[in-house]
N, CA, C and O atoms as a printed pandas DataFrame, in Angstrom:
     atom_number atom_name residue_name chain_id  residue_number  x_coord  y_coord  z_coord
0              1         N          UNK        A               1   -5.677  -33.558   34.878
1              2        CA          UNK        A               1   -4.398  -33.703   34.210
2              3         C          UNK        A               1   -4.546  -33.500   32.702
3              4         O          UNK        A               1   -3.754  -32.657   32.282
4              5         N          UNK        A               2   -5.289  -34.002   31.830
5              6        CA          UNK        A               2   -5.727  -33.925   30.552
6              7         C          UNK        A               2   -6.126  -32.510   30.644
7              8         O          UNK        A               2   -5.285  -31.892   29.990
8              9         N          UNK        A               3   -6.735  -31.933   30.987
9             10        CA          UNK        A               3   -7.127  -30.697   30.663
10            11         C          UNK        A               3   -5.929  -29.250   31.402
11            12         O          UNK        A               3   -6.200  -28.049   31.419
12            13         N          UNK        A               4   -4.567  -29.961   31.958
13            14        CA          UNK        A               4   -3.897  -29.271   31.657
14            15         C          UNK        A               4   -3.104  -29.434   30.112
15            16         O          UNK        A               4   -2.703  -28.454   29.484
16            17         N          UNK        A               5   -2.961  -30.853   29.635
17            18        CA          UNK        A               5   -2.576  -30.792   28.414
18            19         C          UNK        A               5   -2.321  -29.952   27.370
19            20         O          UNK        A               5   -1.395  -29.537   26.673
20            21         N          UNK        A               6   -4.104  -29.814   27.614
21            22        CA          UNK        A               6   -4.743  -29.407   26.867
22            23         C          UNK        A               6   -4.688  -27.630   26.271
23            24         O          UNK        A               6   -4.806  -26.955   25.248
24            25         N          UNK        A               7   -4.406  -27.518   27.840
25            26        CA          UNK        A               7   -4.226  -25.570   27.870
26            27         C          UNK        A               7   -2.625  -25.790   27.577
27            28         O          UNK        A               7   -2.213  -24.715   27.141
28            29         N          UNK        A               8   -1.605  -26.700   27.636
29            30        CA          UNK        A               8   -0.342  -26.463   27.377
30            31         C          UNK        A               8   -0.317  -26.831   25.612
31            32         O          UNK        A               8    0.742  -26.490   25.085
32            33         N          UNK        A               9   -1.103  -27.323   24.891
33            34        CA          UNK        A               9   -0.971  -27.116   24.046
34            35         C          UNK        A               9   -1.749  -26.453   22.925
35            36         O          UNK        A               9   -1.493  -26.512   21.722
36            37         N          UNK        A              10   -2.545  -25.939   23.404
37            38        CA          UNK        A              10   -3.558  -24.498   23.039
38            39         C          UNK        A              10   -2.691  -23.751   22.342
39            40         O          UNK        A              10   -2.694  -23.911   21.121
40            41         N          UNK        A              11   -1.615  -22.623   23.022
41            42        CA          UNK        A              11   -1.479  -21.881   22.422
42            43         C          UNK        A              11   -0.148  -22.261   21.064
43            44         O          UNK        A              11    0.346  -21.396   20.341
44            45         N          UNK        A              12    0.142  -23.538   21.028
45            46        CA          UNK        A              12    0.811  -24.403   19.669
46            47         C          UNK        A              12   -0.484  -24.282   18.493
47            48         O          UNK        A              12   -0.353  -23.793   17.371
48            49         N          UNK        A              13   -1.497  -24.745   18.953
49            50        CA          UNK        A              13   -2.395  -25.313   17.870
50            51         C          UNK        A              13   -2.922  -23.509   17.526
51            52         O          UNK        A              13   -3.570  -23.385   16.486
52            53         N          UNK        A              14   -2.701  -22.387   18.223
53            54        CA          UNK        A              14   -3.369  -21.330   18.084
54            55         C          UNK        A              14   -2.578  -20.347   16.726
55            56         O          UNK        A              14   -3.103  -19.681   15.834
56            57         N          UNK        A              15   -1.462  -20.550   16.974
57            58        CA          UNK        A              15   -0.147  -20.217   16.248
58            59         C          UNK        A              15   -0.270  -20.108   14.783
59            60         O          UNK        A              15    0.113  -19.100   14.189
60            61         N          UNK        A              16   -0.704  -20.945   14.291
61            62        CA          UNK        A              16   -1.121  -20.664   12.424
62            63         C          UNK        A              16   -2.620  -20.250   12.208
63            64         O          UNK        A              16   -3.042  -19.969   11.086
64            65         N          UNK        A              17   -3.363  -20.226   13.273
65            66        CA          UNK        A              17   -4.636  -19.501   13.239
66            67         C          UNK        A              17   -4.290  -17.715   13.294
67            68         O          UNK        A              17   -4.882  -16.886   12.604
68            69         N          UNK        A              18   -3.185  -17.410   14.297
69            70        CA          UNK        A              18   -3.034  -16.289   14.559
70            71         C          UNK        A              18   -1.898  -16.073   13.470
71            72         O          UNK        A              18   -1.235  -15.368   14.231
72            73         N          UNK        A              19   -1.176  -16.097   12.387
73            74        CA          UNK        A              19   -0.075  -16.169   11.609
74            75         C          UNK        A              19   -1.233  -15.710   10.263
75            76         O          UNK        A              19   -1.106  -14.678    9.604
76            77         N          UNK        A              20   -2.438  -16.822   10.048
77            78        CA          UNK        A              20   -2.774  -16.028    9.296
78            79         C          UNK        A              20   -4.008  -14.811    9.452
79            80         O          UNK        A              20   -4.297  -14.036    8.540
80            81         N          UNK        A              21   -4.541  -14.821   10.558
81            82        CA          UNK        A              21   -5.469  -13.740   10.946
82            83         C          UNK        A              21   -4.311  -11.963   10.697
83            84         O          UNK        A              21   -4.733  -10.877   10.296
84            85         N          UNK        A              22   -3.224  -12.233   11.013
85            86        CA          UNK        A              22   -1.778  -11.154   11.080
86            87         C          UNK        A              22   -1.770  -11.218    9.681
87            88         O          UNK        A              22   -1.974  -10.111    9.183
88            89         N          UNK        A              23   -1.603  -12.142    8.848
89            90        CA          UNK        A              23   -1.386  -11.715    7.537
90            91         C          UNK        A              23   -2.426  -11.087    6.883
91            92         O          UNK        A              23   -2.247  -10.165    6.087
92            93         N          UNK        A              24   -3.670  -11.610    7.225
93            94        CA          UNK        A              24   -4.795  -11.153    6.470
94            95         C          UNK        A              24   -5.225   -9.620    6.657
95            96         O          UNK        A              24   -5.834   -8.923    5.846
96            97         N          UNK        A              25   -4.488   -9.068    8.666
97            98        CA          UNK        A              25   -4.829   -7.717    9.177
98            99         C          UNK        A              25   -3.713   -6.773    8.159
99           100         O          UNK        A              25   -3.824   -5.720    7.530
100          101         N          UNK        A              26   -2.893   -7.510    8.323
101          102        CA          UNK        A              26   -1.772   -6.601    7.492
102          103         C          UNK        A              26   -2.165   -6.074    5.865
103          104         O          UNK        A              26   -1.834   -5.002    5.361
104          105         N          UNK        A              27   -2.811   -6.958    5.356
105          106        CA          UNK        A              27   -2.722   -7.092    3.935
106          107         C          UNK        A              27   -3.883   -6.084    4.169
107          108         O          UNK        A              27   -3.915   -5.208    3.305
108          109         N          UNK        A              28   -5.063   -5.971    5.342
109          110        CA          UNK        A              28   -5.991   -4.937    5.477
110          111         C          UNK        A              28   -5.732   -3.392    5.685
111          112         O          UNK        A              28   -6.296   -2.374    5.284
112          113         N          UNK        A              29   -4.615   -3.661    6.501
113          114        CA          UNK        A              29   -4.244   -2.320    6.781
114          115         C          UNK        A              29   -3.455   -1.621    5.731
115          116         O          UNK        A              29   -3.248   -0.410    5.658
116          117         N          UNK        A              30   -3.193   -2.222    5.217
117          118        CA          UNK        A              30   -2.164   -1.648    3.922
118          119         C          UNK        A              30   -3.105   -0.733    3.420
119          120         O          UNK        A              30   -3.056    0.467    3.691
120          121         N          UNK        A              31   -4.321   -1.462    2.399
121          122        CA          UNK        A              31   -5.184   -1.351    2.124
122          123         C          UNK        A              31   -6.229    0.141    2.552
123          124         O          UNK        A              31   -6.774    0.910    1.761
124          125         N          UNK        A              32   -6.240    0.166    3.658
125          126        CA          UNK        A              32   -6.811    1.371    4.341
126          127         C          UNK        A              32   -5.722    2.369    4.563
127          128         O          UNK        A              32   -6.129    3.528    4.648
128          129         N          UNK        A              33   -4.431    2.192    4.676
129          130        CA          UNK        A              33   -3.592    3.345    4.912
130          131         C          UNK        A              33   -3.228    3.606    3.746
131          132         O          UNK        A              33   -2.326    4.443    3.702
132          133         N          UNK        A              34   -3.715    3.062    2.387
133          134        CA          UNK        A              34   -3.155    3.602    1.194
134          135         C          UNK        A              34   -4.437    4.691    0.957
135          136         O          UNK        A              34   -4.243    5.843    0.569
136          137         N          UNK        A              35   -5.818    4.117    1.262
137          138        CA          UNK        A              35   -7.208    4.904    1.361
138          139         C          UNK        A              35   -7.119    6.050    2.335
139          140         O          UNK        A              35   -7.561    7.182    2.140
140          141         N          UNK        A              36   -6.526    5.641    3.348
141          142        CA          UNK        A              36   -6.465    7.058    4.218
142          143         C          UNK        A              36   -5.593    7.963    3.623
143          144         O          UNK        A              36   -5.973    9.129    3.516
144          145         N          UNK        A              37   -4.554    7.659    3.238
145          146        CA          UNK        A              37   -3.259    8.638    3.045
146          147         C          UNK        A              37   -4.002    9.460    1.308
147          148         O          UNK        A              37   -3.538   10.560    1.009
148          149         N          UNK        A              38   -4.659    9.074    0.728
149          150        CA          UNK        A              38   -5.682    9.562   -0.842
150          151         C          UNK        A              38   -6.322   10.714   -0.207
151          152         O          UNK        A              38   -6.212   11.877   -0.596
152          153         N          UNK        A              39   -7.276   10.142    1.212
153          154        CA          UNK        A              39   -8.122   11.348    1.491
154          155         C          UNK        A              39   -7.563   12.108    2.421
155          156         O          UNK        A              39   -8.382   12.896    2.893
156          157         N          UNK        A              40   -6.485   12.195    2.883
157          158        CA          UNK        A              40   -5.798   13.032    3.861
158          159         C          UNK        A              40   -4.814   13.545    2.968
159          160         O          UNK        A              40   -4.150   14.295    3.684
160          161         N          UNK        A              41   -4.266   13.582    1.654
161          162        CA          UNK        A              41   -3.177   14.244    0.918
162          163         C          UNK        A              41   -3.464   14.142   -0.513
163          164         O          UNK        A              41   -2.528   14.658   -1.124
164          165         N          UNK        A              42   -4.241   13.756   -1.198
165          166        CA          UNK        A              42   -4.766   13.294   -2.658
166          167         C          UNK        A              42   -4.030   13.103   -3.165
167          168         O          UNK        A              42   -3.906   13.646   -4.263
168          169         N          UNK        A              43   -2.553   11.720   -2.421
169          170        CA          UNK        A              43   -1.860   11.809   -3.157
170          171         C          UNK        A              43   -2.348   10.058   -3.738
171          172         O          UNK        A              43   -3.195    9.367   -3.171
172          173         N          UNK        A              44   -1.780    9.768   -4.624
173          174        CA          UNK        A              44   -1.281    7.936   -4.408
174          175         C          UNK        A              44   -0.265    6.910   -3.718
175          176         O          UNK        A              44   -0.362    5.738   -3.353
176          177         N          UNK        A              45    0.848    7.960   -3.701
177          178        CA          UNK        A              45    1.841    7.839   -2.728
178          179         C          UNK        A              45    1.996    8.140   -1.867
179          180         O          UNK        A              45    1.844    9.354   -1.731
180          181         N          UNK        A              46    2.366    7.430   -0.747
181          182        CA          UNK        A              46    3.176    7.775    0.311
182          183         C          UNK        A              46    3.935    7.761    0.775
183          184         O          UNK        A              46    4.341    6.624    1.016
184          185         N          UNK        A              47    4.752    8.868    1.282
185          186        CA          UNK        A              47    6.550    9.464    1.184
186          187         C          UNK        A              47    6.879    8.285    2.424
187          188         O          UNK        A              47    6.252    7.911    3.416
188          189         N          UNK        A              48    7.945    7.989    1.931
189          190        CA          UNK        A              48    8.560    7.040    3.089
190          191         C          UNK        A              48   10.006    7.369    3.406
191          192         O          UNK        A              48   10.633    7.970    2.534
192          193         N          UNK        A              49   10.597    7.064    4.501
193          194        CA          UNK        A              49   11.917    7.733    5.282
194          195         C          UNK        A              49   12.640    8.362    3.941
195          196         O          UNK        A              49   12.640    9.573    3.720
196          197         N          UNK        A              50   13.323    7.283    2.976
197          198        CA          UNK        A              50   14.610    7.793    1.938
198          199         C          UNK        A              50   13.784    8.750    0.971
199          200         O          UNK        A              50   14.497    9.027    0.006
200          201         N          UNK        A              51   12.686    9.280    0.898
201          202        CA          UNK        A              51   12.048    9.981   -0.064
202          203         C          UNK        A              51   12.210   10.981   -0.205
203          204         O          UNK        A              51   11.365   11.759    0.236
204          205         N          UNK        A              52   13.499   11.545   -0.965
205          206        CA          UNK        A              52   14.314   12.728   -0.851
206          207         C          UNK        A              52   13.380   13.908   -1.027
207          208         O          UNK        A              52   13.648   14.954   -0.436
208          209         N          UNK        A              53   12.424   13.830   -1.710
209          210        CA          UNK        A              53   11.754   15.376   -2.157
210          211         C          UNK        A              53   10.439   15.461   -1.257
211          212         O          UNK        A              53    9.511   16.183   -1.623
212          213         N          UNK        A              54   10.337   14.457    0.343
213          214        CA          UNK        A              54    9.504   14.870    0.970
214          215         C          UNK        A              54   10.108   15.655    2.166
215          216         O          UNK        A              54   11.255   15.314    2.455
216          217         N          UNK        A              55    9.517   16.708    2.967
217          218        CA          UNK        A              55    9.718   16.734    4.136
218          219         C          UNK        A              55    9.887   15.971    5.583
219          220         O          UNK        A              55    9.883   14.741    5.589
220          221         N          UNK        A              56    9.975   16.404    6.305
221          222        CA          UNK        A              56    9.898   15.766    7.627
222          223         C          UNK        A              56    8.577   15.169    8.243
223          224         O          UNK        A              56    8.293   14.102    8.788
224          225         N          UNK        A              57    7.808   16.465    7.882
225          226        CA          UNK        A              57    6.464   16.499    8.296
226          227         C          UNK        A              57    5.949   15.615    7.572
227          228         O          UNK        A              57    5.995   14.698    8.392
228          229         N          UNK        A              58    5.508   15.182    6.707
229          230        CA          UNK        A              58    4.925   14.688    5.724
230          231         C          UNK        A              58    5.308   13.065    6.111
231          232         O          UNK        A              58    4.505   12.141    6.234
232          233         N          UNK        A              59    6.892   13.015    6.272
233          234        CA          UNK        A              59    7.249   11.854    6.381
234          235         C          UNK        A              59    6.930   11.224    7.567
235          236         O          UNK        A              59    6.738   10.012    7.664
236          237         N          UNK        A              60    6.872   12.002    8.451
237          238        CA          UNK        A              60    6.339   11.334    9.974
238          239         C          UNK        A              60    4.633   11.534   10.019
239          240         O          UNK        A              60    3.964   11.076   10.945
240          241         N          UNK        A              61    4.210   12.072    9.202
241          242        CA          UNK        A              61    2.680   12.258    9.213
242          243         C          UNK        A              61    2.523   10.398    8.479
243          244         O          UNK        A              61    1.666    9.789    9.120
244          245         N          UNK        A              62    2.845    9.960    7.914
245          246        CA          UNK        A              62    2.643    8.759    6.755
246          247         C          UNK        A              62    2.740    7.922    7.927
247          248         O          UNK        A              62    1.747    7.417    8.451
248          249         N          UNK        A              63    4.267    7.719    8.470
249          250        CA          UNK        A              63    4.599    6.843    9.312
250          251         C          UNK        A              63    3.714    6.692   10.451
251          252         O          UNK        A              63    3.515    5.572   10.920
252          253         N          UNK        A              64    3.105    7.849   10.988
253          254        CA          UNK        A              64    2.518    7.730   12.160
254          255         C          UNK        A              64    0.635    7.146   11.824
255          256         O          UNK        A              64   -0.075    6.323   12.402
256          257         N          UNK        A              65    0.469    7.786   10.988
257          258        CA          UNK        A              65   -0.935    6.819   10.508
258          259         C          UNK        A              65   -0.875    5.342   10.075
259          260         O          UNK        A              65   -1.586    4.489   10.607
260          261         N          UNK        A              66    0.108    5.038    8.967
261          262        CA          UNK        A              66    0.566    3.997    8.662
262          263         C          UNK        A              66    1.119    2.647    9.876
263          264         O          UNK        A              66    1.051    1.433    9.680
264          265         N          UNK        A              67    1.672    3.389   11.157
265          266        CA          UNK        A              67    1.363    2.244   12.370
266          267         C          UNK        A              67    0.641    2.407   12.971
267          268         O          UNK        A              67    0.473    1.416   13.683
268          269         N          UNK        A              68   -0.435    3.650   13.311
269          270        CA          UNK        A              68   -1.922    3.396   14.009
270          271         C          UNK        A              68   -2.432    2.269   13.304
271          272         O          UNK        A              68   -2.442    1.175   13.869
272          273         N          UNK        A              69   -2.778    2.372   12.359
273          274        CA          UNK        A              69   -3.625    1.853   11.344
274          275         C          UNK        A              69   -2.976    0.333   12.021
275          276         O          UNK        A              69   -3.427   -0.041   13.103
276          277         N          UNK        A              70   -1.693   -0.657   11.173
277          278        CA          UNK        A              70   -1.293   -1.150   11.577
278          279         C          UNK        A              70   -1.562   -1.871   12.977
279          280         O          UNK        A              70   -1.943   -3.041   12.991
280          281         N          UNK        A              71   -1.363   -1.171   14.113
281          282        CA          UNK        A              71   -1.395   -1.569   15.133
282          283         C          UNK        A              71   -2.868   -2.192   15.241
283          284         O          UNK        A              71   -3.047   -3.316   15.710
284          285         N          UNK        A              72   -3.799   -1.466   14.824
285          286        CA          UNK        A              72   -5.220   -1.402   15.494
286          287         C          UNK        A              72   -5.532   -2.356   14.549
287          288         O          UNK        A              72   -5.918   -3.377   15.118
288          289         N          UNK        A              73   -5.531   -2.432   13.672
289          290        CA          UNK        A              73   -6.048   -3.413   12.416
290          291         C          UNK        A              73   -4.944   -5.272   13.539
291          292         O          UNK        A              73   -5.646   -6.235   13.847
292          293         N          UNK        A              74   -4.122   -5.282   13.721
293          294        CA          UNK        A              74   -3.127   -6.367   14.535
294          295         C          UNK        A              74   -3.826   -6.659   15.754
295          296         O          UNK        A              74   -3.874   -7.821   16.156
296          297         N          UNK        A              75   -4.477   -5.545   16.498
297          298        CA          UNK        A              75   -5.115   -5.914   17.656
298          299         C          UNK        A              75   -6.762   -6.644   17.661
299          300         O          UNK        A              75   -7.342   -7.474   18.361
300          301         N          UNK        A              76   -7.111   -5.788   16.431
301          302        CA          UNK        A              76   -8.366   -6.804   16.267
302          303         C          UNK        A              76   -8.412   -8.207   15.730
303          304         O          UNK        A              76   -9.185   -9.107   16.059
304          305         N          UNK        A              77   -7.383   -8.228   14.789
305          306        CA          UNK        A              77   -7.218   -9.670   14.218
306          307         C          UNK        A              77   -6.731  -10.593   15.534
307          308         O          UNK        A              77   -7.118  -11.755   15.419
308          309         N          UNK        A              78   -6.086  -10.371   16.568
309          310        CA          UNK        A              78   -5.526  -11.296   17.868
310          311         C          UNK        A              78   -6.604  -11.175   18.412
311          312         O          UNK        A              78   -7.090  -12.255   18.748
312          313         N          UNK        A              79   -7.352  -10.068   18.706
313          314        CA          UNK        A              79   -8.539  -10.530   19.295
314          315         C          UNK        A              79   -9.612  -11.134   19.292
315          316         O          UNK        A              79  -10.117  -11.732   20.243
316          317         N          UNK        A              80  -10.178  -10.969   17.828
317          318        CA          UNK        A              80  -10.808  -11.840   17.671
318          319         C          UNK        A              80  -10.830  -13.341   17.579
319          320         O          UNK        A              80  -11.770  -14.094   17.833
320          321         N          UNK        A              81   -9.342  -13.697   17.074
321          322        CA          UNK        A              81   -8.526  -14.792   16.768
322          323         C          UNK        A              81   -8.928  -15.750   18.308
323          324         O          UNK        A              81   -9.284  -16.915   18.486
324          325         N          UNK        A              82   -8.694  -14.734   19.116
325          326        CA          UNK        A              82   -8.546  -15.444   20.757
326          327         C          UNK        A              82  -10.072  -15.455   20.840
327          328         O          UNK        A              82  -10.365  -16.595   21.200
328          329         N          UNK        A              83  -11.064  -14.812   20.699
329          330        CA          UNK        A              83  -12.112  -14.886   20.879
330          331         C          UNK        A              83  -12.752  -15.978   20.758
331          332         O          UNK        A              83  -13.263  -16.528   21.734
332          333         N          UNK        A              84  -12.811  -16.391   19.710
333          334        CA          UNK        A              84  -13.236  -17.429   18.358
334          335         C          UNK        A              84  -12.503  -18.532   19.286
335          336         O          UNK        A              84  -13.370  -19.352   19.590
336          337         N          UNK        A              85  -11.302  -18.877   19.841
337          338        CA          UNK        A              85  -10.360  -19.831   20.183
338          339         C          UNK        A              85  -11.231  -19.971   21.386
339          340         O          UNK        A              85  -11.709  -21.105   21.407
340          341         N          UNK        A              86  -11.592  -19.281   22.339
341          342        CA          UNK        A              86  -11.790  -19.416   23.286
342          343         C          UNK        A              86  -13.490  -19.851   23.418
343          344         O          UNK        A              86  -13.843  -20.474   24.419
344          345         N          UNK        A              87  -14.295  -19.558   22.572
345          346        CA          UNK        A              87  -15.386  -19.780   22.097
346          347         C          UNK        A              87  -15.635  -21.442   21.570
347          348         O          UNK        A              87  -16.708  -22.014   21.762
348          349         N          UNK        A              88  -14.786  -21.913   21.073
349          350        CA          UNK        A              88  -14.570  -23.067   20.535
350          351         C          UNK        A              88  -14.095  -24.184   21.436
351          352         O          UNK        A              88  -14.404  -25.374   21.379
352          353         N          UNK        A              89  -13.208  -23.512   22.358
353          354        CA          UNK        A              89  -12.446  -24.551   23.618
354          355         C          UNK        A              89  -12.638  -24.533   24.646
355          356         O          UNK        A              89  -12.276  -25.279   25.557
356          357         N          UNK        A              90  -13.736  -22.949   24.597
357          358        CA          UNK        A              90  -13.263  -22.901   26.277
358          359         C          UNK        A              90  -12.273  -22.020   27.096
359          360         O          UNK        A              90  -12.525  -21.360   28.104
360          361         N          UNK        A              91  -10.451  -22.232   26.081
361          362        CA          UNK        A              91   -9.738  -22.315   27.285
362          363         C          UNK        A              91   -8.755  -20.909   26.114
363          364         O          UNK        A              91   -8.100  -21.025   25.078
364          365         N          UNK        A              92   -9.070  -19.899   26.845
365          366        CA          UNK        A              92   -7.970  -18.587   26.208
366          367         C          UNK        A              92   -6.404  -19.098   25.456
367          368         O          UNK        A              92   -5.524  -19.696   26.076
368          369         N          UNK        A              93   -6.331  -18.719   24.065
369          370        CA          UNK        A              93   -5.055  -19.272   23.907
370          371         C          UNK        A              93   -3.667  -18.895   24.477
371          372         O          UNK        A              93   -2.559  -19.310   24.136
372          373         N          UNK        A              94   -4.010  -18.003   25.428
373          374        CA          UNK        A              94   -2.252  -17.318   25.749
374          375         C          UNK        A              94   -1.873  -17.902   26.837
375          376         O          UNK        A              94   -2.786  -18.180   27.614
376          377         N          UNK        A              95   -0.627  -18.229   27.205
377          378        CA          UNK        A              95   -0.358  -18.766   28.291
378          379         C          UNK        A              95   -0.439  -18.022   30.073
379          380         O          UNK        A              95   -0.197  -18.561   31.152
380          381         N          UNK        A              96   -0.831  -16.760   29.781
381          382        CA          UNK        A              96   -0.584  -15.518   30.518
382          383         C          UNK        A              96   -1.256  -14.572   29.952
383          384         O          UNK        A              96   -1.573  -14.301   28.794
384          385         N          UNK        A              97   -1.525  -13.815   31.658
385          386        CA          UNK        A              97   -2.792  -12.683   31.152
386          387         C          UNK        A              97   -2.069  -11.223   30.174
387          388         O          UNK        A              97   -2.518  -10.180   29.699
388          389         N          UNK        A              98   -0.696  -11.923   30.248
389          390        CA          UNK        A              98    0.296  -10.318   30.183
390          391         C          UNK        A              98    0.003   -9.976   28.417
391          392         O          UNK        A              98   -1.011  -10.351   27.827
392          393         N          UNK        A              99    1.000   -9.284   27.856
393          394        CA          UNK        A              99    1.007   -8.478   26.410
394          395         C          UNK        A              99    1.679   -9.746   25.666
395          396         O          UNK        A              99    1.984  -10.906   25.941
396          397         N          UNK        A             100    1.743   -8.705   24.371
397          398        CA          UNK        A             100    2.135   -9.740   23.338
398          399         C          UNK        A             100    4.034  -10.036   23.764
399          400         O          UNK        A             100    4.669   -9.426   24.624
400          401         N          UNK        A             101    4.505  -11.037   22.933
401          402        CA          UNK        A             101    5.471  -11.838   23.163
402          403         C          UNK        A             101    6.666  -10.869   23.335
403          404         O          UNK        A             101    7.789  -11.311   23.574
């Protein structure tokens, strides 16, 4: 009985572990998609949707690296996050084997 508790309140106590592991991936990925987008266009900027004097191409080239990056940089920070959680307790923080929320 206690050690269902325990898994029912896992993924509460997991919640500001994973809030800031997400902030810290984000603030990473920024970081690397401003580095990628230098050596893939030498620019400093990168054109974003309202950026009247870019193209299409250009603009969906940004966007589409800019959420790889994103994504993959988000998946390692949850994973490891759960790793570490599960390493420590034992008991996986998600309530379910399924995807994110």
């Amino acid at each position: 009985m206690a050690k269902d508790k325990k898994k029912a309140k896992l993924p509460l106590v997991y919640k500001p572990v994973g809030f800031a592991l997400g902030w810290a991936s984000g603030a990473l990925a920024g970081l690397a998609f401003r580095t990628a987008w230098k050596a893939i266009r030498h620019e400093d900027d990168a054109p974003d949707a309202l950026d009247k004097d870019r193209g299409w191409g250009e603009v969906l080239l940004a966007a589409a690296v800019q959420g790889a990056l994103f994504a993959v940089a988000r998946s390692v920070a949850d994973r490891t996050g759960a790793k570490a959680i599960e390493r420590s307790t034992g008991v996986w923080p998600a309530r379910t084997n399924g995807g994110r929320d």
